[in-house]
FIGUMAR-651932 format. One line per field, with one value per residue (C-alpha): residue number from 1; residue in one letter; x negated, y, z. Coordinates in nm, 3 decimals. Each point is the difference from the previous one (the first is absolute). Layout:
<sites>
num c(NUM_...)
residuo c(A_...)
px c(X_...)
py c(Y_...)
pz c(Z_...)
</sites>
This chain:
<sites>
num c(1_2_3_4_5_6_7_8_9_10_11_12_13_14_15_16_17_18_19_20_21_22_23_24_25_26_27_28_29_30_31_32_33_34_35_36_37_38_39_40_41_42_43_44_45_46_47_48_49_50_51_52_53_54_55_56_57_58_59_60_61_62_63_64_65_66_67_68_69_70_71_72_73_74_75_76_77_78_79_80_81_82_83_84_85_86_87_88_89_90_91_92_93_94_95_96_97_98_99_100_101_102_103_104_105_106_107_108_109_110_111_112_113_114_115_116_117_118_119_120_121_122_123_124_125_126_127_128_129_130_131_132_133_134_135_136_137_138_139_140_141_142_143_144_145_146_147_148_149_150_151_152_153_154_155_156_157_158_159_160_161_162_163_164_165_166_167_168_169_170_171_172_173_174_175_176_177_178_179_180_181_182_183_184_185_186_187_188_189_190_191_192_193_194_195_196_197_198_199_200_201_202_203_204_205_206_207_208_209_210_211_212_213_214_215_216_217_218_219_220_221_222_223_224_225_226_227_228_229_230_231_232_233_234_235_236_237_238_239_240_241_242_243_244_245_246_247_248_249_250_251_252_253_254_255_256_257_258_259_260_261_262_263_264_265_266_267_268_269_270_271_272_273_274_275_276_277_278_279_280_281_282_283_284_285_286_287_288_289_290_291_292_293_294_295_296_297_298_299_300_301_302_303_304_305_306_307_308_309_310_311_312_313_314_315_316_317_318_319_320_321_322_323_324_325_326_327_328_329_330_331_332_333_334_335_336_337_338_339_340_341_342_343_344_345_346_347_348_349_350_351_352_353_354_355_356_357_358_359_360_361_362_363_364_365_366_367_368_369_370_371_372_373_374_375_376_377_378_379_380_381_382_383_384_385_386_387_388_389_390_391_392_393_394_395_396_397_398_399_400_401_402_403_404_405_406_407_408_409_410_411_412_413_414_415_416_417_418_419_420_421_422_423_424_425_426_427_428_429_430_431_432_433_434_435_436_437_438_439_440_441_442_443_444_445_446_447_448_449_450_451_452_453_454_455_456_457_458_459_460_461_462_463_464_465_466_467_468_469_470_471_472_473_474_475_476_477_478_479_480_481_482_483_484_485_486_487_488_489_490_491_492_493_494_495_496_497_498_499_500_501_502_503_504_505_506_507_508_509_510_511_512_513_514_515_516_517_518_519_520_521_522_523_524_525_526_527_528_529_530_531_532_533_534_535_536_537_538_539_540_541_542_543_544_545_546_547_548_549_550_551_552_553_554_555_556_557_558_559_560_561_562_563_564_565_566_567_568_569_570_571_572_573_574_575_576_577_578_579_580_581_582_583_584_585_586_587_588_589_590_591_592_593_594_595_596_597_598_599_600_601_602_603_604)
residuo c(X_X_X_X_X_X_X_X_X_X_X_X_X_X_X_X_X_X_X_X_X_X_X_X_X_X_X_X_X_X_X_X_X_X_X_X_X_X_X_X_X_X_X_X_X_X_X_X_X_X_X_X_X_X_X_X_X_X_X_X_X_X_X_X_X_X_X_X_X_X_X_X_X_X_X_X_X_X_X_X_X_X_X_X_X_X_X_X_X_X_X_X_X_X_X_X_X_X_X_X_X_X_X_X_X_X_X_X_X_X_X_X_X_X_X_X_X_X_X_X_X_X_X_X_X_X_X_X_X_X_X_X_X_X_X_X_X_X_X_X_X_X_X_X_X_X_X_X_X_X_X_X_X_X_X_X_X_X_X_X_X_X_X_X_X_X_X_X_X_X_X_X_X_X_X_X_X_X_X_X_X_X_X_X_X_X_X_X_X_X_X_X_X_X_X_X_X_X_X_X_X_X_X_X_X_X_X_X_X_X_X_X_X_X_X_X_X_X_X_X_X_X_X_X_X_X_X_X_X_X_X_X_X_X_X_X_X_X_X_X_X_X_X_X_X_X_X_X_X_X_X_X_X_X_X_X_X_X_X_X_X_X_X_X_X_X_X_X_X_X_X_X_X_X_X_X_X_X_X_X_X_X_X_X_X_X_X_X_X_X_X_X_X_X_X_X_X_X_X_X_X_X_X_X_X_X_X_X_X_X_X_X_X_X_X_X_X_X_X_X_X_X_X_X_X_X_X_X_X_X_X_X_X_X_X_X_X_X_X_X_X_X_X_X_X_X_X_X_X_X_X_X_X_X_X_X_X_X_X_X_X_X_X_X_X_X_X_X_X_X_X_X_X_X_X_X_X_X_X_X_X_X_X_X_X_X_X_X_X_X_X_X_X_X_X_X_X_X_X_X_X_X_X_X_X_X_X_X_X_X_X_X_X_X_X_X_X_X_X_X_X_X_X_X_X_X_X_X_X_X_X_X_X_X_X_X_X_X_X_X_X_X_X_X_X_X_X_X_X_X_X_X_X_X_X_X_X_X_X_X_X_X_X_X_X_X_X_X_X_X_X_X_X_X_X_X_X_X_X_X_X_X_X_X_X_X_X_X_X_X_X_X_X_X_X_X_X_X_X_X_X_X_X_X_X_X_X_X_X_X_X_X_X_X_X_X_X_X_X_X_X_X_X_X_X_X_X_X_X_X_X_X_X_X_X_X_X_X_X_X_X_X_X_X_X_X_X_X_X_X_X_X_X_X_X_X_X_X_X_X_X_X_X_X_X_X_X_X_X_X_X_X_X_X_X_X_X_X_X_X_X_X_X_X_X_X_X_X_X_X_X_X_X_X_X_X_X_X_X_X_X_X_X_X)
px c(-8.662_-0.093_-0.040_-0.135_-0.130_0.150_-0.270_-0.265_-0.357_-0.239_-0.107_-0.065_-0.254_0.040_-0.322_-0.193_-0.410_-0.188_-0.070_-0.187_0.131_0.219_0.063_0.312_0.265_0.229_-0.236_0.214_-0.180_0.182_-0.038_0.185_-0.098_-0.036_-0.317_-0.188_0.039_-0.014_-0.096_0.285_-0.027_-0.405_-0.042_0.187_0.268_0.363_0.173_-0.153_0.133_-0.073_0.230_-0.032_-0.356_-0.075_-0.063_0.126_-0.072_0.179_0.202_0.293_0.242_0.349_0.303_0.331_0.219_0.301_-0.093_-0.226_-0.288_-0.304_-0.124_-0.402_-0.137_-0.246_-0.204_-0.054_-0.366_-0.324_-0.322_-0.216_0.116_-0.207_0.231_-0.099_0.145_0.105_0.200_0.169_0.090_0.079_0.141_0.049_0.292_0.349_0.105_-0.007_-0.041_0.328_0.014_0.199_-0.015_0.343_-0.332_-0.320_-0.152_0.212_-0.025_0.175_-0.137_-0.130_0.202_-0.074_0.182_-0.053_0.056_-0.233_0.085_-0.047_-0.375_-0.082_-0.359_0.045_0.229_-0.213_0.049_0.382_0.162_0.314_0.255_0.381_0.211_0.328_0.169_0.022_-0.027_-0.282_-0.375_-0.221_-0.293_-0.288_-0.319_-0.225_-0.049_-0.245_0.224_-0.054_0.290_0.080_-0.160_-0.276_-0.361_-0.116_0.192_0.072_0.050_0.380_0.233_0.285_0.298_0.259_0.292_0.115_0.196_-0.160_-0.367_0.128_0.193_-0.134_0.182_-0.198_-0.378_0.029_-0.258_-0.023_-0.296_-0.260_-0.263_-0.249_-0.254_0.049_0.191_-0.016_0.093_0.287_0.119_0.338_0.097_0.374_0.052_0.258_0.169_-0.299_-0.234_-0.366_-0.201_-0.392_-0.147_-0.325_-0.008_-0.287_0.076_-0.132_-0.191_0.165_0.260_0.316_0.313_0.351_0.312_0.356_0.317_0.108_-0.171_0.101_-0.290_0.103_0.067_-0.398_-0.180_-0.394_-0.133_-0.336_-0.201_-0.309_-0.268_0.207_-0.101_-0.398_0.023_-0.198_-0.064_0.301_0.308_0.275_0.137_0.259_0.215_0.150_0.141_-0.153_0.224_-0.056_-0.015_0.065_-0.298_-0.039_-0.299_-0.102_-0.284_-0.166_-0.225_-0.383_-0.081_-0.226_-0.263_0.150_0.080_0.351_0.236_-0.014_0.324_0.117_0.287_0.247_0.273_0.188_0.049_0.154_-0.318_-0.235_-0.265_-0.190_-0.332_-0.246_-0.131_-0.305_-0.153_-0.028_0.402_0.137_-0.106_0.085_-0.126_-0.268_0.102_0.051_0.378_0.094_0.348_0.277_0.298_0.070_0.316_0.096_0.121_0.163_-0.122_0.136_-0.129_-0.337_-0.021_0.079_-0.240_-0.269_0.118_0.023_-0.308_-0.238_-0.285_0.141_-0.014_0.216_0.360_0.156_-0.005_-0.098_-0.174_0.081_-0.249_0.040_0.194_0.199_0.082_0.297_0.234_0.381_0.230_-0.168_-0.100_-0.287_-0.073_-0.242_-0.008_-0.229_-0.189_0.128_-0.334_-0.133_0.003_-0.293_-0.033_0.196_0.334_0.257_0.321_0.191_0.001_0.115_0.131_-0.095_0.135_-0.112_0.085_-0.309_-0.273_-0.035_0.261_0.108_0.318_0.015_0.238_0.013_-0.116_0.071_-0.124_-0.075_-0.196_0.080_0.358_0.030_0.047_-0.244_0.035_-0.321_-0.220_-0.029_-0.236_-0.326_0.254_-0.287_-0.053_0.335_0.032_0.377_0.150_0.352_0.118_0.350_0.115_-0.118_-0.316_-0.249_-0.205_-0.287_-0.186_-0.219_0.096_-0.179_0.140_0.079_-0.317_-0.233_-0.028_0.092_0.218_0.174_0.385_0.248_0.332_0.271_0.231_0.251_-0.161_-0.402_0.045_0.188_0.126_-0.189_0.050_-0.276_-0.031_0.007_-0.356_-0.310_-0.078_-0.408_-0.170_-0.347_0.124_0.114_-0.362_-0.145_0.245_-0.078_-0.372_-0.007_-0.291_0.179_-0.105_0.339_0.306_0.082_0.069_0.194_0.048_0.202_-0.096_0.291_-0.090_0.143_0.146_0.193_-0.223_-0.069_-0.338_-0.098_-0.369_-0.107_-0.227_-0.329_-0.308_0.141_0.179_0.280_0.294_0.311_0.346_0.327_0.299_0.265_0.195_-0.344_0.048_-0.219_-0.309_-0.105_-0.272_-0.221_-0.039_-0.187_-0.383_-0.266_-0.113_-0.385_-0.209_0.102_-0.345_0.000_0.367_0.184_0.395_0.232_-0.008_0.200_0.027_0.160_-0.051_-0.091_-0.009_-0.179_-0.195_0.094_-0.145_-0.031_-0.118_-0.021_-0.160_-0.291_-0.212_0.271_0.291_-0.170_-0.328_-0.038_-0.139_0.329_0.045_0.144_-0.223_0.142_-0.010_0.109_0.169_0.075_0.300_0.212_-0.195_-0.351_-0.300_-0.028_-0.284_-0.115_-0.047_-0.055_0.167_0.298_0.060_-0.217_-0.057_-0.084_-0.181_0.045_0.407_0.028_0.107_-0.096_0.122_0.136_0.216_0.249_0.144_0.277_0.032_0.306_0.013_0.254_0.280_-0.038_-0.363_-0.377_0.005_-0.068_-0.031_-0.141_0.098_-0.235_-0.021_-0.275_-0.130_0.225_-0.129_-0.149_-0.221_-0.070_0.357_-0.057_-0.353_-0.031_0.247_0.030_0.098_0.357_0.045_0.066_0.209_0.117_-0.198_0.075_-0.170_-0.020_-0.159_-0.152_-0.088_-0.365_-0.042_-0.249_0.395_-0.131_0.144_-0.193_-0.075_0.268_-0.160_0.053)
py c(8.956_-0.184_0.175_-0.225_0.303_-0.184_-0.306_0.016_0.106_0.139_-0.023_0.264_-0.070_0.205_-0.011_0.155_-0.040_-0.014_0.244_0.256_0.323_0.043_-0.403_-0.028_0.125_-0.149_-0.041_-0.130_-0.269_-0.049_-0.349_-0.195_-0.334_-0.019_-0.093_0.283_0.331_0.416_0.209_0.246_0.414_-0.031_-0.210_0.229_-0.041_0.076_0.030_0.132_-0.010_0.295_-0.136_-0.237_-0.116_0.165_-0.251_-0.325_-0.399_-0.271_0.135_-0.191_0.089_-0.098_0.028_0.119_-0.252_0.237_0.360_0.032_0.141_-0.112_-0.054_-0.037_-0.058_-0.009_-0.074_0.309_-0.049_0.202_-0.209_0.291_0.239_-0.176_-0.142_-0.344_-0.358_-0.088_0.362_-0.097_-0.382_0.133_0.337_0.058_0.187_-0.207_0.205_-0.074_0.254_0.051_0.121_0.073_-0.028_0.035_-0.117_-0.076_0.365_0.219_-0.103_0.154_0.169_-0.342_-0.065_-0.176_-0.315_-0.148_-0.353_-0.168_-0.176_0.175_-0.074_-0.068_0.057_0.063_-0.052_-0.108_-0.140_0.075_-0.167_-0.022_-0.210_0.051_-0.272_-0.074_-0.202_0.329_0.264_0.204_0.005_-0.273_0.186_-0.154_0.063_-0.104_0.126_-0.130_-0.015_-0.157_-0.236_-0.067_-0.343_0.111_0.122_0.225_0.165_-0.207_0.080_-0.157_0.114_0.225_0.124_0.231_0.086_0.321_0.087_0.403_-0.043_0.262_-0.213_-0.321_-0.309_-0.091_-0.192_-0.352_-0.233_-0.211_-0.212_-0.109_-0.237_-0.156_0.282_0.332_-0.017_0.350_0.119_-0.142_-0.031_-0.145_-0.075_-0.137_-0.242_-0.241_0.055_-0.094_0.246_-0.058_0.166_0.048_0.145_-0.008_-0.229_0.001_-0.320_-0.183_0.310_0.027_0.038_-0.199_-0.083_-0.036_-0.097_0.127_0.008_0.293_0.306_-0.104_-0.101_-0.349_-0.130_0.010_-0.286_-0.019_-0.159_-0.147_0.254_-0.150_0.286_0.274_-0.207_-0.013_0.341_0.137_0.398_0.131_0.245_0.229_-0.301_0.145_-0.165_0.108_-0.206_0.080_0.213_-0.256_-0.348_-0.198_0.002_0.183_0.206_-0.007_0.241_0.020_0.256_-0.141_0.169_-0.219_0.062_0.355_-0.055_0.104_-0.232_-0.333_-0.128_-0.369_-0.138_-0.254_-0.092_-0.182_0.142_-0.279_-0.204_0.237_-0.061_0.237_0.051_0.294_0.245_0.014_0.375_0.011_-0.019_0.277_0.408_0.161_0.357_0.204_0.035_-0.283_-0.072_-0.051_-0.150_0.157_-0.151_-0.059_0.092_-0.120_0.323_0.102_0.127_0.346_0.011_-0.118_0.290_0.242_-0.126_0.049_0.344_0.093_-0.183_-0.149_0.098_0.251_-0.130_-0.335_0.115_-0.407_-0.282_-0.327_-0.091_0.206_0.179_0.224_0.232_0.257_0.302_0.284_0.222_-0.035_0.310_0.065_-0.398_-0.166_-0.324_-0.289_-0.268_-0.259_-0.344_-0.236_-0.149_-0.317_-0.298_-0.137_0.095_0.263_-0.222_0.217_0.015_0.279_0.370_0.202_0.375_0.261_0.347_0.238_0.317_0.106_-0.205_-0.170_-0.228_-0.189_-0.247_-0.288_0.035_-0.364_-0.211_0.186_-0.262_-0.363_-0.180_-0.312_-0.002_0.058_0.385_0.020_-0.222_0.057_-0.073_-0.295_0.191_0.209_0.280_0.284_0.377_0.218_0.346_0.152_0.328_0.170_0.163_0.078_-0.126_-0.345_-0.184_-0.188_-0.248_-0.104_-0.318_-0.276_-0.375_-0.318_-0.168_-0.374_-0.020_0.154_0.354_0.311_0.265_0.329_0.023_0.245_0.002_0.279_0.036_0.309_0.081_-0.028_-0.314_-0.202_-0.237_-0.003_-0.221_-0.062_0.050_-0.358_0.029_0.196_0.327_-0.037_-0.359_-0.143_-0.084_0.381_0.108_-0.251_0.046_0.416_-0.013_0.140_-0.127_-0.211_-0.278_0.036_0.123_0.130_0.290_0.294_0.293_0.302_0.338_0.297_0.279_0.346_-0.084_-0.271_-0.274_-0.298_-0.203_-0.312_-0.068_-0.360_-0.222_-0.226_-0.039_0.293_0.268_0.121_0.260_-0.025_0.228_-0.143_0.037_0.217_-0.294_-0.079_-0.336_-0.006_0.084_0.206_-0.227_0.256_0.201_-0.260_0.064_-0.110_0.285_0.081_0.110_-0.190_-0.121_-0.377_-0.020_-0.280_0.008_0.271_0.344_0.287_0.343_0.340_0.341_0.320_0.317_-0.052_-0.316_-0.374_-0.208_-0.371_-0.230_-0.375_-0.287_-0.176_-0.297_-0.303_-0.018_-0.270_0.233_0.182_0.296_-0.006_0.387_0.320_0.157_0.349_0.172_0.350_0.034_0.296_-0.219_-0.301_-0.250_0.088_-0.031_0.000_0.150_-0.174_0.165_-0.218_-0.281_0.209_-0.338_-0.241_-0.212_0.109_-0.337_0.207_0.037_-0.366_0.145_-0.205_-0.058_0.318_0.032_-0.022_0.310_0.205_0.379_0.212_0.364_0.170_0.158_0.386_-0.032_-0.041_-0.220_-0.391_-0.376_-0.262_-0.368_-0.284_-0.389_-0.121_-0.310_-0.102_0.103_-0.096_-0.135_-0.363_-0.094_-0.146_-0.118_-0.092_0.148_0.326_0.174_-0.271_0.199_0.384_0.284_0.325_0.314_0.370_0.324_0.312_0.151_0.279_0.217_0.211_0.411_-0.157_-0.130_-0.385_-0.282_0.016_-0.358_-0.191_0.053_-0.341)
pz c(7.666_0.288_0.369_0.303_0.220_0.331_-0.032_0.201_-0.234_0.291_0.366_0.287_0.261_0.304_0.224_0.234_-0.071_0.381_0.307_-0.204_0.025_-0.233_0.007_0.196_-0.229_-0.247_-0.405_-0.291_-0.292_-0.339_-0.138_-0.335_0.067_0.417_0.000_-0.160_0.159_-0.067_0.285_-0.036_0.081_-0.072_0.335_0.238_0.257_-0.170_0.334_0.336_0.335_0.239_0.285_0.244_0.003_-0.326_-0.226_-0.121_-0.060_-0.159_-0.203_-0.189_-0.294_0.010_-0.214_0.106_-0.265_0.061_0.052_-0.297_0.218_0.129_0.349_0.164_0.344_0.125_0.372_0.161_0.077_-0.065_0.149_-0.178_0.297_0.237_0.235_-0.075_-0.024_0.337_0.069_-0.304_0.090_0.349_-0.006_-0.348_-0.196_0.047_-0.347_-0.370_-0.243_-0.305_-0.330_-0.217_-0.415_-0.302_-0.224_0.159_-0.084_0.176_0.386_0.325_0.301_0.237_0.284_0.299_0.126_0.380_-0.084_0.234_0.349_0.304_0.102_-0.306_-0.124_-0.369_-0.288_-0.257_-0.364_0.004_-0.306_-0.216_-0.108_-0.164_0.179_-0.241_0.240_0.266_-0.243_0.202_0.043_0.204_0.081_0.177_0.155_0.252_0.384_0.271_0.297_0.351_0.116_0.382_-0.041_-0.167_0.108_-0.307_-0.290_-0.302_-0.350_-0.135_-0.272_0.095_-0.211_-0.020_-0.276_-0.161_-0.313_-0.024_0.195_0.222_0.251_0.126_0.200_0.330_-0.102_0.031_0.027_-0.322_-0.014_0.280_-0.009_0.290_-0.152_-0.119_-0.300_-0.276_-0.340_-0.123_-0.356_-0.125_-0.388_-0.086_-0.285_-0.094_0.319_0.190_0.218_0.020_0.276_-0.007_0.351_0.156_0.306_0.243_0.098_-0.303_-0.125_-0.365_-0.172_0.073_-0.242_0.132_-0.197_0.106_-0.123_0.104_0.212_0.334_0.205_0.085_-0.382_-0.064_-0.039_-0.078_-0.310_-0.066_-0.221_0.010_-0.201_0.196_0.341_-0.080_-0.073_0.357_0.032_-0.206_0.107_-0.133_-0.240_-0.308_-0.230_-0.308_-0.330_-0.352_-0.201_-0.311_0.107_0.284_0.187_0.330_0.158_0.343_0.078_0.338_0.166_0.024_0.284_0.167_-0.315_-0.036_-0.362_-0.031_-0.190_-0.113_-0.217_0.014_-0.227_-0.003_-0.236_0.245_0.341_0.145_-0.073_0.195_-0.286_-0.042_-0.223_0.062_-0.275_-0.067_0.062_-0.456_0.018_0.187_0.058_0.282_-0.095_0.111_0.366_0.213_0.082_0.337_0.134_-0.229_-0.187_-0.367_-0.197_-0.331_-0.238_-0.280_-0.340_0.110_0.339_-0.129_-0.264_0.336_0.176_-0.238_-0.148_0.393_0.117_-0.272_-0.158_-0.225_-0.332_-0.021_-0.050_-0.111_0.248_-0.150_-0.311_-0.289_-0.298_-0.314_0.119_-0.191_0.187_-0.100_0.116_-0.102_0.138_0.354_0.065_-0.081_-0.127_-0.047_-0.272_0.117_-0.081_0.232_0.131_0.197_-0.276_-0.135_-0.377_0.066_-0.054_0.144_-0.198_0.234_-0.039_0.315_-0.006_0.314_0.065_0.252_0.137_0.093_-0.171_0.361_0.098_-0.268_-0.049_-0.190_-0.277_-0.097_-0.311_-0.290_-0.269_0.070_-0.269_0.145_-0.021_-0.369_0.024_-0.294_-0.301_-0.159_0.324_0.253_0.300_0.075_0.096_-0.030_0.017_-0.039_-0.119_-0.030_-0.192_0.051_-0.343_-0.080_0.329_-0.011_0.148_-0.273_0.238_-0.176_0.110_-0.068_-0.054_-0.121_-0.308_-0.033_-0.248_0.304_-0.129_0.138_-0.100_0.100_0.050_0.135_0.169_0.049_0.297_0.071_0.351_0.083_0.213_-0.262_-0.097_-0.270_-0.377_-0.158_-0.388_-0.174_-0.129_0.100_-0.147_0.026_-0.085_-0.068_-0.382_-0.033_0.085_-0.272_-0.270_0.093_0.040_0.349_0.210_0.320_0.243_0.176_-0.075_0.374_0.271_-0.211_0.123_-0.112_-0.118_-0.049_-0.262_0.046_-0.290_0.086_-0.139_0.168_-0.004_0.126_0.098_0.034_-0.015_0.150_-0.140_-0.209_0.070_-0.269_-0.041_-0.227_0.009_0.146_-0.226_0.106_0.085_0.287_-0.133_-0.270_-0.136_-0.297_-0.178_-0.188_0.319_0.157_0.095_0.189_0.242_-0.005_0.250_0.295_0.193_0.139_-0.089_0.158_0.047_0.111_-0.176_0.083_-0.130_0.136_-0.177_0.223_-0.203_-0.293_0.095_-0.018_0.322_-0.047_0.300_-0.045_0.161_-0.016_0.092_0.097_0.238_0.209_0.028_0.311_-0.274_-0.174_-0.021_-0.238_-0.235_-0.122_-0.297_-0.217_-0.367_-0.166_-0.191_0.070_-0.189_0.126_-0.059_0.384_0.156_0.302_0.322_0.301_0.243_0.207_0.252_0.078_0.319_0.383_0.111_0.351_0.016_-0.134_-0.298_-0.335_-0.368_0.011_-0.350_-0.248_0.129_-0.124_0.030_0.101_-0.009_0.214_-0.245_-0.034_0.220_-0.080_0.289_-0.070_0.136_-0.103_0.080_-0.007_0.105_0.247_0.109_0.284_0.374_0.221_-0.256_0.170_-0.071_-0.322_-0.005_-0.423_-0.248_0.118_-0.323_0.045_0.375_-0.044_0.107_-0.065_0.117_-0.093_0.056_-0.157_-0.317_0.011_-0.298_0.047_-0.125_-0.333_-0.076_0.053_0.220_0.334_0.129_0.206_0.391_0.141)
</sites>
C-alpha cells in the first residue's frame, strides 16, 4: 500500500471580488489543475471582517512550514463604504487584518496589526514570504508616503518581519521606484527569489532576480510579454503541483475582467506565453487580487466537504465508486480516472468518518506492477465484501489477448494489501462456453443474502448474476443467469433487498454521454424478471452536473437510511473540452425511499 497524502494535489484561491457590498471580504475557489477554478461556499465570503474598516482586499494565503497552521491577510480596506480612493491613499488604515487556520476550515477571530509607517496613507496588498536563512516572516506591502524631499505621496514597498503575526520589527522601506511602485509578489526556487510588482514607472509588470530577500541582492531581468502587458495589477505566482511549469496570473483591471494567467517553465528566462481565454476558467465571479496555495489531497477533500457544492466528496479524477461501511468507517473503492481509454492500472482505497472528509488510504492494487498475473491494465470498476474476517476485492483487468475479465483479491484489513487470485473468476470465454448473453465481462458488484449467500451481478451490454462460493473466490457455474427486465441496460447493476422487495438500479446510455444515468427497477426474487420503474439520477444541466452514473448504494447498518455514490463529469465542465466520460469524480448524496415503498429520485 502506497500513501503520498503530503504531495501537493489542489490549489486555494483566496480573493476578494470588487466594491459591491458584500465584495470586500475574503471568497475561497477550489481548483485541480490551476487554471480551472470552483467558486467555493456557493459564491460567498468564507471569512468577514467586522473591525477596522469592515471589510477586506487582497487577500493572501501563507504557510507556516513549522507550526502546522495556516496564516491570511489581508488589506484592511472597504471602498464600498464610500470613503473613496484618495481618503484611502491618504489617510487610510496603517493595519492589516490576521487569521488564523490548524486546516484552512476552521479560522480564528481577525486581529488587527498596525504595520504601516507613521503618515502613511494605506497598507495595501500586504504579502508573504518564509525566509530560511532568518527563520521568520518577510511580509510586504505597499504605502503611499511623502518623504522630506518630496512634493506628493508616493507609492513604494515596505516590509517588516515576524515569526507569530502578532509582533512586528519596525517597517522598512524595501523597494522604490521614480513612480509609484504596488503589489508585490515573491516566489523562491533553486535558491533564487523572483519578484513581480507593478511599477508606474514603466506601467507593467516588472521581473527582478535575487539571491536572497534582502533588498539590495535584486537584480531586474528582461521579461519581455510581462513588459507589453499595459493596464494589469495584483500579479501572483505559484508552481504547478505536477510539472515544472509556473503560473503567473494578474488582475485585468483596466478591462475589468478579472484574471488573466501567464506561464513559464523557466523563471529565470522571464518567458512567458499568454492563454488564450479557451484555456483557463476562472469561475462565475470575477476574481480580484488574492493569492494561490498549492494543497494536499486531505486539505482539498476539507475544503470541499466544508465548502463545495455538496455532492463531490473525492478530489481529483476518480469513477465507479463502491461505497460501504466496515465497523463505524466508511469506505470508497474507486476507478482511478483521467487516461484516455480508460488506461488506468491503479486502484486507491478511502475511509471516512463521516462520509465528508475523506483520507487517502493508498494504492491497494496496481495492475501495472505485476500485482495481477492474469491482467496487464484497464484497472476498472471495484466492488469489495468482508466474510469471515477477510476482504474479497473484486475488480476488472484487461487480458494480454485484449479481453476483459473479473478478478478478486483478499487482504486481512479493508485497505490491503491485497493478493490477487492467479486467474480471474468471471471471463468472456466463461459466458460463451455458459450461454450467458455478455458484451463485457466488467463492473461486479456484491449482493449479501440473509442467508449468508453471496452473489455477484455483472455485466455490459447484459446484465447477469451468479453465487460466490463460500470460499468468495469462486463461482458456482449453474447459478449463472442473465437478469431480465432491465430497460436500456448498459453497465453497472446493483441490488439491495428492503422487506420483501428486491431494488435493482443500473446505468444506461454511455459513460461519455452527458445522459449517462440509473434506471431503477423491482423483483419479487433474486433473479428477476425485473420490473422497470423509472430513471432515479440523471443529469442537472443547471448544477453542471452530467453523466451522472455507475453508482453504488450503501445502506446504513441497522437503518432504512441510504447513500448513493456516483461519478460525474469533472467540474467546472470547460476543463476538459472532448473526452469527458475519461474526466470524472466522485459525488454522493442520499437515497431516499418514498411511502408506495419505491426509490424516490436522487435530488441533484
Amino acid at each position: 500500500m502506497t500513501v503520498q497524502n503530503d504531495l501537493y494535489s489542489g490549489y486555494l484561491l483566496v480573493h476578494f471580488i470588487g466594491e459591491q457590498p458584500d465584495g470586500e471580504q475574503v471568497y475561497f475557489s477550489y481548483s485541480e489543475d490551476g487554471l480551472h477554478w470552483k467558486d467555493l461556499n456557493v459564491s460567498l465570503p468564507v471569512l468577514r471582517s467586522k473591525i477596522g474598516e469592515k471589510g477586506v482586499r487582497d487577500p493572501f494565503l501563507v504557510r507556516s512550514p513549522k507550526e502546522k497552521k495556516f496564516y491570511l491577510i489581508a488589506t484592511d480596506l472597504r471602498i464600498a463604504s464610500g470613503k473613496g480612493w484618495d481618503a484611502a491613499v491618504k489617510t487610510g488604515s496603517r493595519n492589516i487584518i490576521v487569521w488564523e487556520s490548524p486546516d484552512l476550515i476552521r479560522w480564528s477571530t481577525p486581529w488587527a496589526v498596525t504595520i504601516g509607517e507613521p503618515g502613511a496613507g494605506c497598507v495595501w496588498a500586504p504579502e508573504v514570504i518564509f525566509d530560511e536563512a532568518s527563520d521568520d516572516f518577510l511580509v510586504f506591502w505597499a504605502s503611499a508616503t511623502q518623504e522630506m524631499h518630496e512634493h506628493e505621496r508616493k507609492h513604494k514597498i515596505y516590509s517588516a518581519r515576524t515569526k507569530d503575526f502578532r509582533t512586528f520589527t519596525a517597517a522598512e522601506k524595501y523597494i522604490e521606484r521614480d513612480n509609484h511602485i504596488i503589489d508585490t509578489t515573491i516566489i523562491a526556487h533553486n535558491g533564487n527569489y523572483y519578484r513581480y510588482s507593478k511599477d508606474e514607472t514603466t506601467k507593467n509588470i516588472r521581473l527582478e532576480k535575487g539571491s536572497s530577500l534582502d533588498k539590495d541582492s535584486f537584480t531586474s531581468l528582461h521579461a519581455p510579454v510581462l513588459e507589453e502587458l499595459i493596464g494589469v495589477e495584483g500579479p501572483q505566482i505559484f508552481k504547478f503541483n505536477d510539472r515544472e511549469e509556473w503560473c503567473l496570473i494578474v488582475d485585468r483591471f483596466a478591462e475589468g475582467k478579472g484574471y488573466l494567467p501567464l506561464l513559464t517553465s523557466d523563471l529565470n528566462s522571464g518567458e512567458f506565453r499568454v492563454l488564450s481565454e479557451e484555456a483557463f476558467d476562472l469561475g462565475k465571479t470575477k476574481k480580484r487580487h488574492g493569492g494561490v496555495l498549492p494543497i494536499t489531497f486531505d486539505e482539498c477533500s476539507r475544503l470541499l466537504a466544508a465548502f463545495g457544492d455538496g455532492h463531490q466528496v473525492l478530489p481529483g479524477q476518480f469513477a465507479d465508486p463502491d461505497l460501504v461501511k466496515i465497523g463505524d468507517r466508511y469506505y470508497l473503492y474507486p476507478t482511478t480516472d483521467g487516461f484516455d481509454r480508460w488506461t488506468g492500472t491503479q486502484f486507491h482505497a478511502f475511509s471516512s468518518a463521516d462520509l465528508k472528509t475523506w483520507q487517502d488510504e493508498g494504492i491497494i492494487l496496481d495492475l501495472a506492477a505485476k500485482d495481477v498475473p492474469w491482467a496487464v491494465g484497464c484497472a476498472w470498476a471495484p466492488a469489495i465484501a468482508c466474510r469471515g474476517g477477510k476482504y474479497f476485492y473484486y475488480f476488472c483487468g484487461k487480458t494480454e489477448c485484449g479481453s476483459h475479465s473479473i478478478g478478486v483479491a483478499v487482504a486481512e484489513t479493508p485497505m490491503g494489501p491485497f493478493r490477487s487470485q492467479p486467474h480471474p473468476i468471471i471471463s468472456m470465454e466463461q459466458m460463451k462456453r455458459l450461454g450467458i448473453r455478455m458484451s463485457q465481462t466488467i463492473d461486479p458488484s456484491i449482493y449479501m443474502e440473509e442467508d449468508g449467500n453471496a452473489y455477484l451481478l455483472f455485466g455490459n451490454g447484459h446484465p447477469a448474476i451468479v453465487q460466490l462460493g463460500d470460499d468468495m473466490v469462486s463461482v458456482i457455474e449453474d447459478t449463472m443467469s442473465n437478469v431480465v427486465g432491465l430497460y436500456d441496460f448498459r453497465e453497472a447493476v446493483t441490488v439491495l433487498k428492503r422487506g420483501e422487495l428486491y431494488h435493482f438500479t443500473w446505468s444506461c446510455d454511455d459513460t461519455g454521454s452527458e445522459d449517462y444515468h440509473v434506471n431503477y427497477g423491482t423483483s419479487e426474487h433474486l433473479y428477476g424478471p425485473v420490473t422497470y420503474r423509472y430513471p432515479i439520477l440523471a443529469k442537472n444541466k443547471e448544477k453542471q452536473m452530467l453523466g451522472t452514473a455507475h453508482h453504488s448504494i450503501l445502506q446504513e447498518p441497522g437503518t432504512d437510511q441510504y447513500w448513493i455514490a456516483y461519478h460525474r463529469f469533472a467540474t467546472p465542465l470547460t476543463r476538459f473540452t472532448e473526452g469527458k466520460g475519461y474526466h470524472r469524480e466522485v459525488c454522493i448524496d442520499p437515497l431516499v425511499f418514498g411511502e408506495d415503498g419505491l426509490m424516490m429520485q436522487v435530488q441533484l
